[in-house]
N, CA, C and O of each residue as an XYZ file, in Angstrom:
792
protein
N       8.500    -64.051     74.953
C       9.888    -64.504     75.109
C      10.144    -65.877     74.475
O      11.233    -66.110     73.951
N       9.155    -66.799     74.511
C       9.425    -68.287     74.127
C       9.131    -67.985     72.565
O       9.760    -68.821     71.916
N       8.458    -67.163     71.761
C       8.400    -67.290     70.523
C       9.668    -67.073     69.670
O      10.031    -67.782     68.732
N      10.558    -65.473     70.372
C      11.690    -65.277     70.448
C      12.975    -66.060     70.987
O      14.134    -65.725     70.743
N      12.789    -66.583     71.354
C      13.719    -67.772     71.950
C      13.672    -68.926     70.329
O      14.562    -69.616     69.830
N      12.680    -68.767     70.042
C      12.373    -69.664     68.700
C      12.720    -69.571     67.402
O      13.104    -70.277     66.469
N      12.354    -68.045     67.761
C      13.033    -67.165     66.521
C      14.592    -67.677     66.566
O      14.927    -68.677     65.931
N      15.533    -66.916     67.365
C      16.701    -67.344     67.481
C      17.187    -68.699     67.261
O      18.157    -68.858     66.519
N      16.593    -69.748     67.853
C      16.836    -71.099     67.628
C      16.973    -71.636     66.280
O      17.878    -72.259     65.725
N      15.323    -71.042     65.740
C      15.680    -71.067     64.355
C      16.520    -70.578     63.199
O      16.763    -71.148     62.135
N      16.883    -69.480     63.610
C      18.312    -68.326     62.568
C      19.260    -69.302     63.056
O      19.630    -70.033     62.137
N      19.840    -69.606     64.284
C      20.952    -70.593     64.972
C      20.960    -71.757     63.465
O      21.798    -71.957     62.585
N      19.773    -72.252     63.709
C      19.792    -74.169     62.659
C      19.728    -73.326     61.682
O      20.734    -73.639     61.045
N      19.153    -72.313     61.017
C      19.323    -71.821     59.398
C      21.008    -72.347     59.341
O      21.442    -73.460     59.042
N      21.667    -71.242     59.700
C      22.840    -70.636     59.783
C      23.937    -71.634     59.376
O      24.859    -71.578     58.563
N      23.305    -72.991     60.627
C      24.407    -74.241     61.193
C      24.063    -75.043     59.721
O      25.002    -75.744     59.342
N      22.664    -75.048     58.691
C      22.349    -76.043     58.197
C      22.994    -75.845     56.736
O      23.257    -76.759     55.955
N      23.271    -73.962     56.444
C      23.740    -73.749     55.421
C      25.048    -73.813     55.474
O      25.566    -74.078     54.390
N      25.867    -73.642     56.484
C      27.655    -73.497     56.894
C      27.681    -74.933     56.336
O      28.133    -75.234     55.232
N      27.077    -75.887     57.342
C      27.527    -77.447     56.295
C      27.366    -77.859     55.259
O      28.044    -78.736     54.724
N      26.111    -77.095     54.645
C      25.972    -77.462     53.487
C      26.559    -76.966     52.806
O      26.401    -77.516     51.716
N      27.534    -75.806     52.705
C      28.355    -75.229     52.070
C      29.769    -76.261     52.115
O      30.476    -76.499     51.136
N      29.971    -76.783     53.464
C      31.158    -77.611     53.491
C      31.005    -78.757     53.383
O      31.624    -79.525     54.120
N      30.144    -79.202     52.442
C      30.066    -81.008     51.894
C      30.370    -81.236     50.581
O      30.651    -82.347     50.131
N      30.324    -80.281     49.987
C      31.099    -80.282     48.688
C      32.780    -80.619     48.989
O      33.356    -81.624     48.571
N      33.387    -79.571     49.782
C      34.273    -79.283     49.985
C      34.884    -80.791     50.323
O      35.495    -81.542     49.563
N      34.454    -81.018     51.954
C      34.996    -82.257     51.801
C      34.486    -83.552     51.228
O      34.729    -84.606     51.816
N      33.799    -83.528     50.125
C      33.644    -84.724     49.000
C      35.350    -84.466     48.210
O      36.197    -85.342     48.038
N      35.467    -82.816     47.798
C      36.685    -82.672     47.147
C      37.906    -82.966     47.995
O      38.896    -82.835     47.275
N      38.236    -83.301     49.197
C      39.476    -83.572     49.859
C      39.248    -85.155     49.800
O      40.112    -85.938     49.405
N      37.946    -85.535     50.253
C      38.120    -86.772     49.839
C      38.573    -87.702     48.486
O      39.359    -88.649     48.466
N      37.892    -87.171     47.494
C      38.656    -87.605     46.282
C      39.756    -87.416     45.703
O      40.224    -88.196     44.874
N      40.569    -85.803     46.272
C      41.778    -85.736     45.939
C      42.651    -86.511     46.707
O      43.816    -86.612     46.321
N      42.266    -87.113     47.797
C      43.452    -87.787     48.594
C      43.206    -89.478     48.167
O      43.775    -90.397     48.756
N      42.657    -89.581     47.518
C      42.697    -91.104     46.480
C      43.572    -91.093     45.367
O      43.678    -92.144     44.735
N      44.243    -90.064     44.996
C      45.082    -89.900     43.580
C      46.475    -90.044     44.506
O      47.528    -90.064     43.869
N      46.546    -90.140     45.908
C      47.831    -90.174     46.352
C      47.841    -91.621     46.950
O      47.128    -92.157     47.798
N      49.220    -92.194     45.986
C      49.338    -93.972     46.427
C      49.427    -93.908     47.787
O      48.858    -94.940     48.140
N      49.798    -93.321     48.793
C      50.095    -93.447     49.759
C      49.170    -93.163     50.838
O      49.196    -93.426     52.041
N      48.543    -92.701     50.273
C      46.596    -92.084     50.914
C      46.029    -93.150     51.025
O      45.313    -93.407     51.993
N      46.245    -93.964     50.049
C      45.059    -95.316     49.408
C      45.221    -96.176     49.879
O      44.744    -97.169     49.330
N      45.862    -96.346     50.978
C      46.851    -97.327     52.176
C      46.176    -97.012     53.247
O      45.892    -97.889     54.063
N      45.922    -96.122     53.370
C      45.158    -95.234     54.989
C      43.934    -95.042     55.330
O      43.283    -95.295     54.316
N      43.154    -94.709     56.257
C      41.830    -94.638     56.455
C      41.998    -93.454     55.984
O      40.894    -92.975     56.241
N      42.580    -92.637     55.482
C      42.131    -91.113     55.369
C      40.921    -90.862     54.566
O      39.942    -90.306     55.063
N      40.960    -91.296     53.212
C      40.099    -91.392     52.122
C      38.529    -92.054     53.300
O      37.439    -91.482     53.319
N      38.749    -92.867     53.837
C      37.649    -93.670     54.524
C      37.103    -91.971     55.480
O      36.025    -91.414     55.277
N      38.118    -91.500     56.414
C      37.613    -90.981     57.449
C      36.709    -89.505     56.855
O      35.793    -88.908     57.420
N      37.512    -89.155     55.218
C      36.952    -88.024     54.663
C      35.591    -88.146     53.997
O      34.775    -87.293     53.646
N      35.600    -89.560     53.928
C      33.727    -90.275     53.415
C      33.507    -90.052     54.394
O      33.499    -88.842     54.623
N      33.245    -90.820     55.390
C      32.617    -90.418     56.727
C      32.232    -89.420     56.959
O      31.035    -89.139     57.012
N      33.468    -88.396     57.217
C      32.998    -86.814     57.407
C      31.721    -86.120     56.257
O      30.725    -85.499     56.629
N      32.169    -86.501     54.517
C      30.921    -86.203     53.585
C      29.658    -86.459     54.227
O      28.762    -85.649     54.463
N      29.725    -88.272     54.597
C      28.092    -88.360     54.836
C      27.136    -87.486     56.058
O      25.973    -87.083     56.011
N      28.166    -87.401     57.126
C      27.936    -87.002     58.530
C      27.294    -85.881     58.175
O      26.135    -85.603     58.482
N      28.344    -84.952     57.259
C      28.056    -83.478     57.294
C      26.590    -83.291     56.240
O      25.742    -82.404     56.332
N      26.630    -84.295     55.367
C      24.794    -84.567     54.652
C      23.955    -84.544     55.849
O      23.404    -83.528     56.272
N      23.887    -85.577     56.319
C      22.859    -86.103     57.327
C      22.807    -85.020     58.510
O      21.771    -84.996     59.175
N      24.025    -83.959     58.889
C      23.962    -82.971     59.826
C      23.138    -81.483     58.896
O      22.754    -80.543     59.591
N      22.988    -81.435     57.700
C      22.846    -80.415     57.599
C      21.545    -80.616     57.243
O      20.795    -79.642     57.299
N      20.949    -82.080     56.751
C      18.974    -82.110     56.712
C      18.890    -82.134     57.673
O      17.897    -81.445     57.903
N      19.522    -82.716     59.160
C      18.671    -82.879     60.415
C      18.330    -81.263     61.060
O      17.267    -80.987     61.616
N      19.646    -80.137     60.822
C      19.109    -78.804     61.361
C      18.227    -78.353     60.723
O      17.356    -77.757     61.357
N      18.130    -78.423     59.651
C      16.896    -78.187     58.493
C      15.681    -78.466     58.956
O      14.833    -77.574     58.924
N      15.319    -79.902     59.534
C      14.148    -80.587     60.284
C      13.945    -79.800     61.566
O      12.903    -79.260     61.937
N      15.079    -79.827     62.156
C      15.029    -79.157     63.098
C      14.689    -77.931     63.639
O      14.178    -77.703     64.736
N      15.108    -76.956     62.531
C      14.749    -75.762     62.206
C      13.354    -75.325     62.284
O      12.860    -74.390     62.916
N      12.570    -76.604     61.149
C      10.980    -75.955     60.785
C      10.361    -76.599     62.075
O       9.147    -76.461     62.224
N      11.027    -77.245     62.960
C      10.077    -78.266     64.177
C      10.340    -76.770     65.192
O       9.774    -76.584     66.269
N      10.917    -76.207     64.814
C      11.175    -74.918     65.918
C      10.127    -73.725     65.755
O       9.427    -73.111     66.560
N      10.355    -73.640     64.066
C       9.899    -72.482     64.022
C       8.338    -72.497     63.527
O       7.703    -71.484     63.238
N       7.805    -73.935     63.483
C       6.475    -73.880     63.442
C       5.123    -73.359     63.920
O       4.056    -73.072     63.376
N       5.858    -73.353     65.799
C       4.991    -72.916     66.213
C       5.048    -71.016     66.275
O       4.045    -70.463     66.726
N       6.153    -70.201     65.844
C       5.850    -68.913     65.485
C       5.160    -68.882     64.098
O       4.271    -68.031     64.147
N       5.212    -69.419     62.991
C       4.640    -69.547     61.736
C       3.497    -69.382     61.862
O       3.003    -68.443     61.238
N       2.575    -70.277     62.767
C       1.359    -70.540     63.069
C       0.914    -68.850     64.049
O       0.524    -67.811     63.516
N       1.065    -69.004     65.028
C       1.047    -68.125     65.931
C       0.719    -66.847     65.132
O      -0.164    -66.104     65.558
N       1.386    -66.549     63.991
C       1.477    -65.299     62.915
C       0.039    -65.247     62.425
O      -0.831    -64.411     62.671
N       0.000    -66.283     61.712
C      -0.912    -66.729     60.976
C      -2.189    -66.356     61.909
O      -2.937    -65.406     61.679
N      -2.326    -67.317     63.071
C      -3.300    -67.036     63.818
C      -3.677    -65.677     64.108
O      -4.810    -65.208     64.002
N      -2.875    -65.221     64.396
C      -2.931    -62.937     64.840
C      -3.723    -62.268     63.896
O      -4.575    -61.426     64.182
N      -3.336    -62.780     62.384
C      -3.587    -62.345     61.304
C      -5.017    -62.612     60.967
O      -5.926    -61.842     60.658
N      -4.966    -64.194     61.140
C      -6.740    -64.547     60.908
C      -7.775    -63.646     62.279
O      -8.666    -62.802     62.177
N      -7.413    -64.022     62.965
C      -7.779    -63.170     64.121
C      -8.272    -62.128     63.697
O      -9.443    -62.081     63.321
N      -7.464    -61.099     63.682
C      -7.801    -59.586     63.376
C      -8.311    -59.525     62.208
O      -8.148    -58.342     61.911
N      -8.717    -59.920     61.526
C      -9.106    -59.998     59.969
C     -10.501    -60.631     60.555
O     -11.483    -60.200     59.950
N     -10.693    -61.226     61.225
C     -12.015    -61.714     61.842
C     -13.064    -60.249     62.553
O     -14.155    -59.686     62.468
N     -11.708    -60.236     63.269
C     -12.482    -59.340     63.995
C     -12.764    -57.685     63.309
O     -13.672    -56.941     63.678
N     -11.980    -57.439     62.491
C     -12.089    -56.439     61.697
C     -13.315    -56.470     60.690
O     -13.733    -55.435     60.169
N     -14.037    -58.112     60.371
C     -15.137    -57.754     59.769
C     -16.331    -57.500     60.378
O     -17.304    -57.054     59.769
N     -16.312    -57.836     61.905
C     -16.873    -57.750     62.863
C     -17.582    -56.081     63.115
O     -18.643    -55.562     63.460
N     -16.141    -55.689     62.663
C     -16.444    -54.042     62.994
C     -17.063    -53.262     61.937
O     -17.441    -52.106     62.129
N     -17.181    -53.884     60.786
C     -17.722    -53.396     59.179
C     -19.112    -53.495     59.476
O     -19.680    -54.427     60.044
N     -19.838    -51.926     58.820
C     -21.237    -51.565     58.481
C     -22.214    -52.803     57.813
O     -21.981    -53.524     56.843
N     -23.337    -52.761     58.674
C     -24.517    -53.551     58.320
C     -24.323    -53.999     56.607
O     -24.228    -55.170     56.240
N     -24.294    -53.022     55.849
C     -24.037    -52.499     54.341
C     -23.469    -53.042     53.765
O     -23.978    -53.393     52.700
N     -21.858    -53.539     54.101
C     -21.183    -54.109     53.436
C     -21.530    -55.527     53.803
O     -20.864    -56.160     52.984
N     -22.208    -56.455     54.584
C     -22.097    -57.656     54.866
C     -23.310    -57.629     53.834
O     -22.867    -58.052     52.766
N     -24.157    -57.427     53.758
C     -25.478    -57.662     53.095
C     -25.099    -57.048     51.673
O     -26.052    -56.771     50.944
N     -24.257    -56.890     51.364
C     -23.732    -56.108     49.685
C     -22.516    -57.740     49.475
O     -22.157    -58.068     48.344
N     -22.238    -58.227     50.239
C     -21.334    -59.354     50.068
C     -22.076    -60.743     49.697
O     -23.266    -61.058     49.710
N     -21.325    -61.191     49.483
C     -21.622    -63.284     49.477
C     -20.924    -63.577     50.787
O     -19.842    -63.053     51.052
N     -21.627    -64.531     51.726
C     -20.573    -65.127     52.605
C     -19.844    -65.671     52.305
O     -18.764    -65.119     52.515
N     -19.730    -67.136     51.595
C     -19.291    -67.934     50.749
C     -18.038    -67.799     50.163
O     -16.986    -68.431     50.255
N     -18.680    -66.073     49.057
C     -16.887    -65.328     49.044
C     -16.012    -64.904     49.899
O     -14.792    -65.019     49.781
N     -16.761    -64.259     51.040
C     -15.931    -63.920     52.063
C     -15.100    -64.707     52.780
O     -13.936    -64.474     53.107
N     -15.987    -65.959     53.079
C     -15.136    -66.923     53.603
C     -13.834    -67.818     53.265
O     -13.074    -68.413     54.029
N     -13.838    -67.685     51.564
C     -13.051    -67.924     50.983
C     -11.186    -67.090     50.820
O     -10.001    -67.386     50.665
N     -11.891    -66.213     50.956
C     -11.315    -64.892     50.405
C     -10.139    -64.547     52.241
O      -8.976    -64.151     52.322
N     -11.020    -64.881     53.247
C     -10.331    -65.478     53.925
C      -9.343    -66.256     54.479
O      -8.294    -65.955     55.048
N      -9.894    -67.383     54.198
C      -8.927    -68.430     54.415
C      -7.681    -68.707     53.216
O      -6.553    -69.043     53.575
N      -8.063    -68.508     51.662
C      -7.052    -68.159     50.843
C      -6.247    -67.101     51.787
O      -5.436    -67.823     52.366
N      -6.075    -65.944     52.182
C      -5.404    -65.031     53.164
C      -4.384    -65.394     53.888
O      -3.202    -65.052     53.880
N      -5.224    -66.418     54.759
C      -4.798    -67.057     55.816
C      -3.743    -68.369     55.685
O      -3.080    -68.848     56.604
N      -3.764    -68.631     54.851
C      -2.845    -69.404     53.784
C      -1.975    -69.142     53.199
O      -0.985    -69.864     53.319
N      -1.926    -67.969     52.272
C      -1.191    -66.903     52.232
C       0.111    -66.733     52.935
O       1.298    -66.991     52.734
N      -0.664    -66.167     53.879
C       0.366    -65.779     55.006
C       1.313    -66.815     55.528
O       2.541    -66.735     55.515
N       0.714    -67.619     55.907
C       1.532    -69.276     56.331
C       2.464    -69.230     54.930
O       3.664    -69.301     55.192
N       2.190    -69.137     53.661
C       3.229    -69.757     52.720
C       4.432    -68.682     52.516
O       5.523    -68.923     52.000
N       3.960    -67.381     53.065
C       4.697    -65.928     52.515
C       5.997    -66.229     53.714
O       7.210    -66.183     53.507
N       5.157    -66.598     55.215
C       6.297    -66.712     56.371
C       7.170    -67.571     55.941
O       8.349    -67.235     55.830
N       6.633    -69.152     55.545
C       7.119    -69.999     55.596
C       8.505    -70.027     54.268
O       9.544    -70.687     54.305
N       8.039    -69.081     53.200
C       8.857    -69.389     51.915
C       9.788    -67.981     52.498
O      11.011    -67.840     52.480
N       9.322    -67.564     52.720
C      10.722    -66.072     52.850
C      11.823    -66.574     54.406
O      12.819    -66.025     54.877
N      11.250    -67.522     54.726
C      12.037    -67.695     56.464
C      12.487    -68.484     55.455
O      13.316    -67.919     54.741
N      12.111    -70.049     55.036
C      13.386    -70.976     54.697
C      13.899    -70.703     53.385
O      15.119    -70.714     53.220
N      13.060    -70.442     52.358
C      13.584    -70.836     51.174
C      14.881    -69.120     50.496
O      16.040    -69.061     50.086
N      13.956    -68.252     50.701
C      14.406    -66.681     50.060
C      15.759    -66.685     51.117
O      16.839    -67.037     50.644
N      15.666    -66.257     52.668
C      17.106    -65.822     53.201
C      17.306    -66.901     53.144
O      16.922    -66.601     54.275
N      17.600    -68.349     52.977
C      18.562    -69.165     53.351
C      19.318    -69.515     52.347
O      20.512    -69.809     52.394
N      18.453    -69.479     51.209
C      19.059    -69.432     49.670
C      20.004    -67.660     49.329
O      21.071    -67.541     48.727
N      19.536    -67.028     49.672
C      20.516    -65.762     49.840
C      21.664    -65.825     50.327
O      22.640    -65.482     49.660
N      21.795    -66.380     51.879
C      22.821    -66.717     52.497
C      23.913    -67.872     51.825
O      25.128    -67.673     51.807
N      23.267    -69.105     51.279
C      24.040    -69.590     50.802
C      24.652    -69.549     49.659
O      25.718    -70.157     49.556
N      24.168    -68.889     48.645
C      24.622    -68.008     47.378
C      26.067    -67.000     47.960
O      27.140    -66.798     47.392
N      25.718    -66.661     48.884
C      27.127    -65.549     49.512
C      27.766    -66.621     50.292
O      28.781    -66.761     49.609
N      27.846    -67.229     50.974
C      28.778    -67.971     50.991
C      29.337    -69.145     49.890
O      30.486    -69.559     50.047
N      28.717    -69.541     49.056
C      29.543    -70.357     47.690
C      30.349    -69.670     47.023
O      31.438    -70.103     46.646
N      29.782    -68.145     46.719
C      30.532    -66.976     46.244
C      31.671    -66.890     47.136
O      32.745    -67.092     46.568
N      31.727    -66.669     48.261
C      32.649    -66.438     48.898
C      34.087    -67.880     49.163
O      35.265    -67.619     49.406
N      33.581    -69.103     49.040
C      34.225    -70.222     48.803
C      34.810    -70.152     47.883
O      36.037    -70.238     47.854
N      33.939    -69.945     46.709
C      34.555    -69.821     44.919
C      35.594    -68.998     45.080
O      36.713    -69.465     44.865
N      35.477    -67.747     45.446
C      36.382    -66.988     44.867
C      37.480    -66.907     45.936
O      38.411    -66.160     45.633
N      37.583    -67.687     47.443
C      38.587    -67.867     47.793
C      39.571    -68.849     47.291
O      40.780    -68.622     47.327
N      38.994    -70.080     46.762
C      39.196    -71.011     46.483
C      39.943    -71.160     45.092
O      40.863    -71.977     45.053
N      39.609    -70.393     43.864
C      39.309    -70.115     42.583
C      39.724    -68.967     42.281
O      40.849    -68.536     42.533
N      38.618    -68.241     41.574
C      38.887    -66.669     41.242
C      37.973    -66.157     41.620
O      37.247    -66.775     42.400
N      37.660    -64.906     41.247
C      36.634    -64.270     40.820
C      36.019    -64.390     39.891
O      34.864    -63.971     39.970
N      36.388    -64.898     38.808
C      35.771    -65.233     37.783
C      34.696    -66.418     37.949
O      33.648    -66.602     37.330
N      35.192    -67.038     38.813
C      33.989    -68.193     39.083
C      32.524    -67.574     39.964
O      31.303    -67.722     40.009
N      33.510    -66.891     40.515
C      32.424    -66.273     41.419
C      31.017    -65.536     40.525
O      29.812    -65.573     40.774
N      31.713    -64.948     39.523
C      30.826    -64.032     38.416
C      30.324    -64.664     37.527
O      29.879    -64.131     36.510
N      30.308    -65.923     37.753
C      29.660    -66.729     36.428
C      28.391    -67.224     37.212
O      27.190    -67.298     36.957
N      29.098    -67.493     38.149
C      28.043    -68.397     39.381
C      26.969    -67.044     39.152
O      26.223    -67.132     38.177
N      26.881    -65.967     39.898
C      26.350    -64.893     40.343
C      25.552    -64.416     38.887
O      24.414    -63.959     38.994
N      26.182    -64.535     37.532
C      25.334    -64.582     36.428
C      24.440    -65.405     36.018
O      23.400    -65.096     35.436
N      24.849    -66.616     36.335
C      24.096    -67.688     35.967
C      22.540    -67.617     37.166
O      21.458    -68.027     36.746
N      22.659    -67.137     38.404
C      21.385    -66.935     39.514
C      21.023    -65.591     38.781
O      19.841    -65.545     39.121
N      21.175    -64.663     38.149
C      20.853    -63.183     38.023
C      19.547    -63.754     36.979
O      18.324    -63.649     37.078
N      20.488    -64.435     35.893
C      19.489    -64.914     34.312
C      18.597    -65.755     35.249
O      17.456    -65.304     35.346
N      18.853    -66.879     35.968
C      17.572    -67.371     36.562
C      16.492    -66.536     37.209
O      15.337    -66.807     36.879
N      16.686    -65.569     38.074
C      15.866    -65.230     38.705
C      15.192    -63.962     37.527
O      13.969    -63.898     37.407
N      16.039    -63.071     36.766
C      14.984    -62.689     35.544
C      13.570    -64.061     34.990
O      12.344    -64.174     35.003
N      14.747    -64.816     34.581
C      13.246    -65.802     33.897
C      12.295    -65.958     34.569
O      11.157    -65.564     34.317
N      12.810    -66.806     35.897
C      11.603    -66.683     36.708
C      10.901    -65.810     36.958
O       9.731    -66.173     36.836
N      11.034    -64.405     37.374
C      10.279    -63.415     37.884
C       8.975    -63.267     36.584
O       7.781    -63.058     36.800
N       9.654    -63.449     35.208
C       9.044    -62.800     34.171
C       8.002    -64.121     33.945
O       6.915    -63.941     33.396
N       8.407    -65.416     34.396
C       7.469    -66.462     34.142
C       6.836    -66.250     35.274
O       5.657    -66.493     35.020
N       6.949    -65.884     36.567
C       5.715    -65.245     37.765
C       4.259    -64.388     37.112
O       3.108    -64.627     37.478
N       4.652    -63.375     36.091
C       3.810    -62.515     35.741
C       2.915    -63.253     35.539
O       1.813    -63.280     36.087
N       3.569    -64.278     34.275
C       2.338    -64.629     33.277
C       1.436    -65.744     34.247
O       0.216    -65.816     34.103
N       2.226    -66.666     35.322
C       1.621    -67.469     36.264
C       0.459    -66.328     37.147
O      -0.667    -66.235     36.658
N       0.599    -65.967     37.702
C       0.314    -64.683     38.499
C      -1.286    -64.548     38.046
O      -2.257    -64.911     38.712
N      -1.290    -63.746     36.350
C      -2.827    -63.459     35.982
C      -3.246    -64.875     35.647
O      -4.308    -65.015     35.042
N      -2.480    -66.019     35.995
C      -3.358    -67.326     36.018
C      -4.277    -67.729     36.770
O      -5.473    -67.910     36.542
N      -3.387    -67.928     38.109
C      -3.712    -67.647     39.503
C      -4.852    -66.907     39.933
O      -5.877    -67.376     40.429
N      -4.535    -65.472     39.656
C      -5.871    -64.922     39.701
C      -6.994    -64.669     39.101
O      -7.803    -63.801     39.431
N      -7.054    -65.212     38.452
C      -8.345    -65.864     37.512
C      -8.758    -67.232     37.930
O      -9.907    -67.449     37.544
N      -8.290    -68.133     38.513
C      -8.722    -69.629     38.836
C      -9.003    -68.685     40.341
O     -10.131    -68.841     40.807
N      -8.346    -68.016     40.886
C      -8.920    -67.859     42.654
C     -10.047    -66.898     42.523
O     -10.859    -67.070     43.433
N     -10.311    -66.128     41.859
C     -11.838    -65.119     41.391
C     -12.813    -66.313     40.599
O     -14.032    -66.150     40.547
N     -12.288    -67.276     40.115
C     -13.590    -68.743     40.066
C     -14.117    -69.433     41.068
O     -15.231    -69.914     41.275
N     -12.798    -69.384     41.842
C     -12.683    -70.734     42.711
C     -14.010    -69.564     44.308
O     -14.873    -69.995     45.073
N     -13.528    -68.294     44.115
C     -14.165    -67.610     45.233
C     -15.961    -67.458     45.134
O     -16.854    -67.317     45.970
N     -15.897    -67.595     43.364
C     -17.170    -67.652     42.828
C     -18.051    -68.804     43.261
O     -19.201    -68.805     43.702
N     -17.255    -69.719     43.029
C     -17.757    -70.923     42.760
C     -18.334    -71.403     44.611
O     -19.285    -72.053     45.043
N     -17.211    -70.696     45.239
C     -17.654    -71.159     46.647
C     -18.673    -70.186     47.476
O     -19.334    -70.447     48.481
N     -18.572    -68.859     46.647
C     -20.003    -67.896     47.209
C     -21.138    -68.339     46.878
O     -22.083    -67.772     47.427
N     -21.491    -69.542     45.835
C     -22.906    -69.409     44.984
C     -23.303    -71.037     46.244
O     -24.388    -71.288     46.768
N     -22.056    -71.796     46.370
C     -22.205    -73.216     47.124
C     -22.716    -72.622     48.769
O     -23.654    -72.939     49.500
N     -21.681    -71.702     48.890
C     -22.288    -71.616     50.952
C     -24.124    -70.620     51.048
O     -25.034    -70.526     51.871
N     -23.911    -70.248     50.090
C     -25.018    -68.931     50.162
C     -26.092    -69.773     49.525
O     -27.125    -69.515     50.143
N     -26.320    -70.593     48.650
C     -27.465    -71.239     48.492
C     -27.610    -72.682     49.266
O     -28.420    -73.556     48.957
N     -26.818    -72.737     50.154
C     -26.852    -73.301     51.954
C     -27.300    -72.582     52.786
O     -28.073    -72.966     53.663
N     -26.985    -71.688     52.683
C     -27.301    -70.724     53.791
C     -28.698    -70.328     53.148
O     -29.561    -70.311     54.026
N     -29.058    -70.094     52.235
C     -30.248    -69.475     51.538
C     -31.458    -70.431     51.184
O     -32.274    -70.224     50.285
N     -31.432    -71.585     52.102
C     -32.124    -73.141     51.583
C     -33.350    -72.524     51.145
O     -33.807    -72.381     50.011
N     -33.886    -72.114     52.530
C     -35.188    -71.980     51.939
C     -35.807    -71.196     51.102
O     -36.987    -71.402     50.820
């Protein structure tokens, strides 16, 4: 119940951190349009609509902070289940395969995993839906605000990004896995001729 309680807390501050951050643009733009009026420029208005800009900055990193101070301890908790059973699952593997292995690699091969997982929770909870969410709501600002046409430029201009990127993932990708099949090497030959002193 308390992890779920966390869960929620955290979708709550996503939610609250992207709504403002969607509306600080906005009122930066009421603020500067009400400086072109002589009669504005007399008034705190221009003052009270700064105010509101900075507030709504400083409100939408603090749910942000707030957010990952929430949802840390399910992140972990995941993570932990995962290492866990992955522990214990080698536990349950034939004489055969441990003595056909490197520890060294295994252990590696592991905790890369376990890491993994922490970055897969951590990047798809804040960065993937919250950046989703706020893409549909700018869209949805734009084209109330504007046209549609803005909306479709915006929405083209993320489409061509996320092609490039994906296609610059590939070539990163067989990088990656070639430095982590070294790096697993390199740490099977270090624990096992520790383990193998004598």
């Amino acid at each position: 119940p308390e992890l779920r309680l966390r869960v929620l807390a955290g979708a709550v501050l996503l939610v609250a951190a992207k709504v403002t951050n969607v509306c600080v643009p906005v009122l930066y733009k009421h603020a500067v349009d009400s400086l072109s009026n002589p009669l504005a420029q007399a008034v705190a208005v221009p003052i009270l609509l700064l105010a509101a800009y900075g507030i709504s900055r400083v409100m939408a990193q603090a749910f942000g902070e707030l957010r990952d101070a929430i949802f840390a301890k399910v992140a972990q908790r995941a993570v932990r289940k995962v290492a866990l059973e992955t522990f214990d699952h080698l536990h349950r593997l034939s004489l055969r395969f441990h003595l056909e292995r490197q520890t060294g690699g295994l252990s590696r091969v592991i905790e890369r995993g376990t890491q993994g997982m922490s970055f897969v929770i951590s990047f798809a909870t804040f960065n993937i839906i919250p950046t989703i969410l706020e893409i549909v709501m700018v869209s949805c600002v734009l084209w109330y605000l504007f046209d549609w046409r803005f909306t479709a430029v915006t929405l083209l201009a993320i489409v061509g990004y996320v092609a490039f990127t994906m296609k610059l993932s590939e070539w990163r990708s067989m990088l990656v896995r070639r430095m982590n099949d070294s790096d697993t090497e390199a740490n099977a030959k270090a624990i096992d001729s520790l383990l193998n002193y004598e």
